[in-house]
N, C-alpha and C positions, 0 to 999 in steps of 0.2 A: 593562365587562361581565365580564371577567375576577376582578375581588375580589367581583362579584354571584355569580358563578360558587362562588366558595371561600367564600363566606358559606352558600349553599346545601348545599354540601356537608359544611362544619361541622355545621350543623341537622339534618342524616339523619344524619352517623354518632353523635349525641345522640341523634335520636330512636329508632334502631336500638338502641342501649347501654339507652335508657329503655321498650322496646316499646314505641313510640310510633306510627300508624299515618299521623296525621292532624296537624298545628298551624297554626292559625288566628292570624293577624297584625293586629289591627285599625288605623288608623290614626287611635288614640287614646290618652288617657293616662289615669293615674288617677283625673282629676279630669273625663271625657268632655268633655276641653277639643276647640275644632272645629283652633285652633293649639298645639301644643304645646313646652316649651322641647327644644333639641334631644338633649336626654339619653333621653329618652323617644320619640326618633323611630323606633322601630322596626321599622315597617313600609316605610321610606325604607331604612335602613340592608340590609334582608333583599332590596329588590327594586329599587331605584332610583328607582322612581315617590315623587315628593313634592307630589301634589296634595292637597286638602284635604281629599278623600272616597276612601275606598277602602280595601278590607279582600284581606290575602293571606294565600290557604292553600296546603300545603307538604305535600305525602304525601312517601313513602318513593322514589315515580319519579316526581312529576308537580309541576307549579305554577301557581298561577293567581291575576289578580290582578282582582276586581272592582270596579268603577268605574260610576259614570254617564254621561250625556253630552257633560255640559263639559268632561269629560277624556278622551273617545276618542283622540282625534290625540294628546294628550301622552303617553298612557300608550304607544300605538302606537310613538313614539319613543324613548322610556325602557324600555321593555321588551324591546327590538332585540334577540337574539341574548343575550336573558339566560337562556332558558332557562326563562322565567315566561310563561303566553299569557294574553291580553287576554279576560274575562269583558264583554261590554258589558248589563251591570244595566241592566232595563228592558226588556228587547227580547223578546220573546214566547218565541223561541227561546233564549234564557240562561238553564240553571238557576241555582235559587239555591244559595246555598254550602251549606246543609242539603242538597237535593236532589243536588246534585254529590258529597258525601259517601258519601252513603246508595247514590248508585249504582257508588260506586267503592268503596268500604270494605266487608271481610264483619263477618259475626253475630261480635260480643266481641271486635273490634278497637278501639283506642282514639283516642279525638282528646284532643288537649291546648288545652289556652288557660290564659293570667296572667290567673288572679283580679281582678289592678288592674286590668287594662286592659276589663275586659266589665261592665256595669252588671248588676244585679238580674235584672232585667229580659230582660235577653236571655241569661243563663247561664238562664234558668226556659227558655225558650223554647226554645233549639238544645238543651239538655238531653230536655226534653219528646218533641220530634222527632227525637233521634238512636237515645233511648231504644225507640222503638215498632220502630226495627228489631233491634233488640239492639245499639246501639253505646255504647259507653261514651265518658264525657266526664270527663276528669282536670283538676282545677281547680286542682292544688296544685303544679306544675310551670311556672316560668319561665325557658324554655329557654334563649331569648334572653339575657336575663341572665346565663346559663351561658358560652355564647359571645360575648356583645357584651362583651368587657374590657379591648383594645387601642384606647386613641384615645377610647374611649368618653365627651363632653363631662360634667362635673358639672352638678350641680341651680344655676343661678343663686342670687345672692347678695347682688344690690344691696339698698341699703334701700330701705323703704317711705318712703310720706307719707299726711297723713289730707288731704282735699279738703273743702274748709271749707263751713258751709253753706250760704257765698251762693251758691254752684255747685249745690250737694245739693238744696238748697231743704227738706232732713228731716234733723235730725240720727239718727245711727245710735243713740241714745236710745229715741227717738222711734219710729225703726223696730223695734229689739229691742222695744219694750212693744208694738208691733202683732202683730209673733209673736206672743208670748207671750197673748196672748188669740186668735188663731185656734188659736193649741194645745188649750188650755182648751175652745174651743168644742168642737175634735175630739176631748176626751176623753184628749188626750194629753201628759205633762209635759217632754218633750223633743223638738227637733230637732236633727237633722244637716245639713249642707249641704256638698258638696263641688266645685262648680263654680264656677271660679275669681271670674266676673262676680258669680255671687250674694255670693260672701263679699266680695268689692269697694264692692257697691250695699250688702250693708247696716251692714257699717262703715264705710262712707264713707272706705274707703282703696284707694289706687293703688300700682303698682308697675311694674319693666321684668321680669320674668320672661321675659313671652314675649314673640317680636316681634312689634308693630302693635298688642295689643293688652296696657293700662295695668295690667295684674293681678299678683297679685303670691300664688306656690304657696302655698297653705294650706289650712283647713277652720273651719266654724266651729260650735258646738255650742252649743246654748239650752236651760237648762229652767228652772224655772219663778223661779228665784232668780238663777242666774248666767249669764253671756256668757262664751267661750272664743275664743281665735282661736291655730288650731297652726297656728304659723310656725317657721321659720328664728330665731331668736330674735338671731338677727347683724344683722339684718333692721333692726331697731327703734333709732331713734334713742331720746335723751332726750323731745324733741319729741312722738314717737307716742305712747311709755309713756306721757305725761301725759296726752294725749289721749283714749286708750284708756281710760285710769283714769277720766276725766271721766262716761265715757260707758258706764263700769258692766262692760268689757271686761277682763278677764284674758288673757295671753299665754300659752299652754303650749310646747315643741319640738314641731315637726311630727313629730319622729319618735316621738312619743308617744303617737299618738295611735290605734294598735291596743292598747295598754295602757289607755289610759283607757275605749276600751269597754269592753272584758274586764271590769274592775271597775265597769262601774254594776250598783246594784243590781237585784233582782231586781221588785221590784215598778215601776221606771223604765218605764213606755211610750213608746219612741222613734221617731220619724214615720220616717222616709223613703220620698224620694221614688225610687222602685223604677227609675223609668225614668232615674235620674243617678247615683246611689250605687253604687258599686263593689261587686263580690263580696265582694270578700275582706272590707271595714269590714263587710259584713252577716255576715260568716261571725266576724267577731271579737265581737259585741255580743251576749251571753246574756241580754239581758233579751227582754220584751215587745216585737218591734216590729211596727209600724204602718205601712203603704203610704199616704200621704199626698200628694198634688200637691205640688210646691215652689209655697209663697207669694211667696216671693221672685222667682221667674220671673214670676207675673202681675201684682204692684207695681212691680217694674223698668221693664216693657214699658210701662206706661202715666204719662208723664211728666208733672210736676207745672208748676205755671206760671213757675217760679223756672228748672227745667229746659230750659222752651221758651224762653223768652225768653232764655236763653245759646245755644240751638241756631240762633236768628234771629239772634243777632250774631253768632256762628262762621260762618253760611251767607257775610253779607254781605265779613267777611275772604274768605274760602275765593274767594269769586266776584271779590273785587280781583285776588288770586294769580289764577285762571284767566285772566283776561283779559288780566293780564298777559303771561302764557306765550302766549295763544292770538295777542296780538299779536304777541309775540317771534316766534313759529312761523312767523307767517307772513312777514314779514321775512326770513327765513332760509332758507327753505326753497329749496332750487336754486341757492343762495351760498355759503353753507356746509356743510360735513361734519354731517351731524345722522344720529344711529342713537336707533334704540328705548331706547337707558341713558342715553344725554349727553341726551337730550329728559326721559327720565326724574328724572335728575339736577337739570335745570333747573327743571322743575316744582317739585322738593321744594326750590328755591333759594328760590325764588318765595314757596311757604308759609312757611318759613319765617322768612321776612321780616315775618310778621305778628304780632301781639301775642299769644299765649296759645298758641302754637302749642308742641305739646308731641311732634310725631313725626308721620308718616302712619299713616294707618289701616289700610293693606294692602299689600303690593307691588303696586306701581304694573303695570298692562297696559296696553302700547303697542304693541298690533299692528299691526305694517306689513303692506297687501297681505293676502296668505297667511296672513299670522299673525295676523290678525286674524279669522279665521274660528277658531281655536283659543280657546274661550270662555272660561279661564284661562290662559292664554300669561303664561309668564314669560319672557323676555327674558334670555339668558346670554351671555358672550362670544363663545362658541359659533354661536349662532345669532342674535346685535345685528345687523339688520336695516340698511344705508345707506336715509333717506328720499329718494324721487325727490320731483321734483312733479308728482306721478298718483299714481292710484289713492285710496282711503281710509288713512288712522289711527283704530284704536280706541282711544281711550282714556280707562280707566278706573283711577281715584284718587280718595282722598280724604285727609282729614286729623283727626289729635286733636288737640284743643284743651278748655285745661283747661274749658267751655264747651259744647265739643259734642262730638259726632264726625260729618263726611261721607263723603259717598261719590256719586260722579258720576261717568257715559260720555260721553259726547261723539263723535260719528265727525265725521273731518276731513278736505273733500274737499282733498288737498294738490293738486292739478293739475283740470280740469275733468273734471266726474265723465260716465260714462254712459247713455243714457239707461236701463240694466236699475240703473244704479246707483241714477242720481235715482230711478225706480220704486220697488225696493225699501226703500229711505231715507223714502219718504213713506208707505208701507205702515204700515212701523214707526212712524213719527211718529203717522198716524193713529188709531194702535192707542195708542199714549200719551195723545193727546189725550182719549181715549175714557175711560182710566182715571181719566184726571185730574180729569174731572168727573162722576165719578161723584156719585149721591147714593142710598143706600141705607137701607135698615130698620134703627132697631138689633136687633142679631139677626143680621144679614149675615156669613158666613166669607167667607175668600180668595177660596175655592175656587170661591164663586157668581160671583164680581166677575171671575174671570182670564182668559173667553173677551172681555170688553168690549177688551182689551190683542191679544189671539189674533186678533179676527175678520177683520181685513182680511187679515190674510196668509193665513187657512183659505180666504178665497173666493179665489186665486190659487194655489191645492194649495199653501201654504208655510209651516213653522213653528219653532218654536224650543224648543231639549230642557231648558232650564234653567226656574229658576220665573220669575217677572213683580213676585214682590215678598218681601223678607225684612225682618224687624225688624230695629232699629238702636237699640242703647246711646247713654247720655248720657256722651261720656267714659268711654267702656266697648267692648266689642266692636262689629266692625261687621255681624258677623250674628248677629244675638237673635231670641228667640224670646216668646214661643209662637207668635206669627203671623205671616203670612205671603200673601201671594198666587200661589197656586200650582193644576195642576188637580190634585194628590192631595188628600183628601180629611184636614181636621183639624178639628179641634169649635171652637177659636178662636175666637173673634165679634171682630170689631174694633170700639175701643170708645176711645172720645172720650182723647187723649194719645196714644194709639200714633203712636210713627214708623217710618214704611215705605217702602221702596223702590219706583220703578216704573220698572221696567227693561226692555221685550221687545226682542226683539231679531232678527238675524236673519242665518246664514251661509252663505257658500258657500264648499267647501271648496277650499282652493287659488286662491279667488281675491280675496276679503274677506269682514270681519264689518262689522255693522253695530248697534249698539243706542244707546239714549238714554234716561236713567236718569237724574232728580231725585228727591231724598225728598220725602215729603208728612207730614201728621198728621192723625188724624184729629179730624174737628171737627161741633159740633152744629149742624145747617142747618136746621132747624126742626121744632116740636113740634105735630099736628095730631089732628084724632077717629081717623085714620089708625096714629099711633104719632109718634113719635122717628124722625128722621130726620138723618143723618148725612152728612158730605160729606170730600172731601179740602183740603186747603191745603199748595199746592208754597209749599219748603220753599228747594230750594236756586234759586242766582242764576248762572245765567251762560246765554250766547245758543246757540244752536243754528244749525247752520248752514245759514243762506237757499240757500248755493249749491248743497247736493244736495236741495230741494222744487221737486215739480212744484206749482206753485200752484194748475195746474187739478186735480188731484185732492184737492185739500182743497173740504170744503163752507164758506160763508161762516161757518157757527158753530165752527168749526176754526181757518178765518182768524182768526177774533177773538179765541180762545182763545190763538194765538201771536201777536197783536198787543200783547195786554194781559198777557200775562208776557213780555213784551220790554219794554215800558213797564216793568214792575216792578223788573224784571234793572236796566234804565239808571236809574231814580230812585236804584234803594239800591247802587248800586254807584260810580255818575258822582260823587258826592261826594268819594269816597277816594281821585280818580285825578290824572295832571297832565293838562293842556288839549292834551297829543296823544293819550293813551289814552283823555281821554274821547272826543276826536272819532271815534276807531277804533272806541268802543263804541257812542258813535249811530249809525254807519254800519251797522253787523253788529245791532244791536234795530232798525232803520227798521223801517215798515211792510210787511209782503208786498202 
């Protein structure tokens, strides 16, 4: 708290030297990655919170750091005696960080923010709003960088690789000539792309930039003749260059790439997409530009059948490994020393044991007890948890595989659970079951679908602050977008290949969490004088555990619904195992 402390105070006497009133910290990068490499962590580095959501502002006497709710308790902890107080985003009584400004800050005082780090989009907007009380908003000052120069990590440096088509199932060809005709449609002869997943998906290259998730820093630029990709040009083996050439791609240096807008020409019309494009690239491009949706964001999200059919064999690996572990677990548990990291640990032993297995897909959360009510709990030495056997384990992980990518929870009753536990546990089950068989309109968002996941716990006053469902990348990030299941409201429609999460969940604090998460896809369930109608198909493979359900609060079509994916779980899984892990897995899929 102490170097949070001198960090802070660095910031004022800069932003005192610069008349600075106000600076705004997001916890993002240039590329509005949701993980970023740790060069770029600077809203971690300014306040100590390193959750995945959360933006901090910094007056001249004040600090504040907003958040939502999966991060209340961590931020609560991280923010101890820093001298930063906890904003909790969302709650009726929380201004927002426009509002909080406007009522601290006078008429021609100014706020600061790093052009990279704010999209389009939200420089128009906090602009807009700060403007109607007379505050001014300095775009060209990056403080932080002023001060972050001791220790400060470099931009990673590994090389890339390209991901070949039997994975892709589209060569990046194939995808640049699909641009390039919704260009044309809109009227416009160039794009920009700067999010790390899109440049990924549509050159069909990976990389270790960041961690958990296979990308690799760049941008990529399209118009109506040529492909661009600014990279690290250290980057690029012989291998790539040739491939890239194949595929109609030219290399430039990333750091080039505010000079290359600079000089296109004036008559160039160039898209971007307002809501991911950085300031500063928009403030460097003098030609025509154009507010455009990323295409790339809605082709991504909806996976081709070459895509899915590696995501069903990555399930089926992934679900050998869990079962593995969840036997190991149980074995162990009350014999041996087991914490939240050495289980953690063992897990990723587990994956990667398995064929195509390329890294996990997120830091693993293994909440014991207590810390299992912390909806993003990381696990540090600090606070590595000893497992009793009682209480619950939440645990959620998943894995990359050059193939797929997953992601799964699991609660585990490690000693015999109680009955507000079993209770709760079946709540949430119920509320899963619910999603899972959903079948809707095409047409349907999240947003209509999210209370079917909600309902059982709203009729017991009980609910959960996070969403109920995120997109998931092929070999790419594991939260993607554009949809999602959630009650905010997004225009989205879910539509035949998306894969998504179904997570609800549910915690109590200081005593445990509770949630149960398989991916699904979505799929055509039949066509009628009614419309198109659409359904789910779980996705991922491993068992759930019998021993925190109340049986009696399941109805018989619930029953059957975890009878016949337990059946499923043990057909595609009991082949890959030896004759005691399988017996372990008919035991744990039986019948309820």
């Amino acid at each position: 708290m102490k170097q949070i402390q001198q960090h802070l105070q660095s910031l004022r006497t800069l932003m005192r030297k610069h008349n600075i009133a106000a600076v705004i910290v997001p916890g993002t990068d240039p590329h509005a990655s949701e993980y970023s490499p740790s060069h770029w962590k600077e809203r971690e580095w300014i306040s100590g919170f390193n959750g995945s959501a959360g933006t901090v502002v910094v007056t001249t006497t004040d600090a504040g750091l907003w958040t939502d709710s999966r991060y209340f308790l961590q931020a609560e902890e991280q923010l101890s005696d820093s001298g930063i107080r906890l904003f909790k985003d969302g709650l009726i009584e929380t201004p927002s960080i426009e509002t909080f400004l406007i009522e601290t800050l006078a008429q021609g005082e100014c706020v600061a923010v790093n052009a990279e780090m704010f999209s389009i989009a939200a420089i128009n907007k906090l602009q807009n709003e700060l403007q109607k009380h007379g505050i001014n908003l300095n775009t060209e000052y990056d403080l932080l960088g002023e001060i972050w120069t001791n220790n400060r990590p470099s931009l990673p440096s590994e090389p890339i690789f390209c991901l070949p088509e039997t994975y892709t199932g589209k060569s990046a060809k194939e995808k640049i000539s699909n641009i390039r005709t919704q260009l044309k449609a809109n009227t416009c002869n160039a794009v920009l792309y700067s999010g790390l997943d899109e440049v990924a998906w549509l050159f069909n290259i990976r990389g270790n930039d960041v961690d958990f998730n296979p990308v690799a820093i760049a941008y990529a630029f399209i118009d109506e003749t040529e492909a661009y990709l600014f990279i690290d040009l250290k980057k690029l083996t012989a291998e790539v260059v040739a491939q890239l050439a194949k595929d109609g791609i030219t290399p430039y240096d990333y750091s080039k790439i505010t000079d290359f807008l600079s000089q296109l020409p004036n008559k160039t019309v160039l898209a971007l997409d307002y809501n991911r494009i950085n300031f500063a690239l928009f403030r460097h491009a003098h030609c025509e530009k154009r507010q455009m949706p990323s295409a790339v964001i809605d082709a991504k999200s909806i996976k081709n059948e070459i895509e899915l059919k590696g995501i069903r064999s990555a399930m089926i690996r992934d679900g050998v490994a869990l079962t593995k572990f969840l036997k190991w677990l149980e074995e162990n548990i009350g014999k041996n020393a087991l914490t939240e990291l050495s289980i953690s640990e063992k897990l990723k032993k587990f994956r990667s044991e398995q064929q195509l297995f390329a890294g996990e897909s997120f830091n693993t959360i293994a909440g014991y007890a207590a810390h299992g009510a912390i909806v993003h709990y990381a696990a540090t030495t600090e606070s590595d948890a000893t497992l009793k056997p009682d209480n619950f384990l939440l645990l959620d992980s998943g894995g990359q595989y050059f193939d797929g990518t997953t992601d799964i929870t699991r609660t585990i009753a490690l000693g015999e659970p109680t009955a507000q536990q079993k209770t709760d546990f079946t709540l949430v089950l119920k509320g899963h079951i619910a999603l899972a068989q959903a079948k809707f309109p095409y047409g349907t968002r999240g947003v209509q679908l999210d209370i079917l996941a909600r309902q059982y716990l709203w009729q017991h006053g009980l609910n959960y602050g996070h969403g109920t469902g995120h997109g998931v990348g092929h070999f790419l990030c594991v939260h993607e977008g554009p949809q999602n299941i959630r009650t905010d409201l997004n225009p989205t429609i879910l539509k035949k290949g998306m894969l998504i999460s179904n997570e609800p969940g549910l915690y109590r604090t200081n005593q445990y969490g509770i949630r149960t998460e398989n991916l699904v896809t979505v799929i055509e369930c039949e066509e009628n004088e009614f419309g198109c109608f659409l359904a789910f198909e779980t996705l991922t493979l491993c068992p759930i555990d019998k021993r925190s359900i109340y049986a009696d609060m399941l109805s018989e079509n619930e029953k059957q619904w975890l009878n016949a994916y337990h059946r499923t779980v043990f057909e595609r899984i009991a082949p890959h195992l030896t004759d005691e892990e399988r017996a372990w897995l008919k035991e744990k899929t039986a019948e309820l």
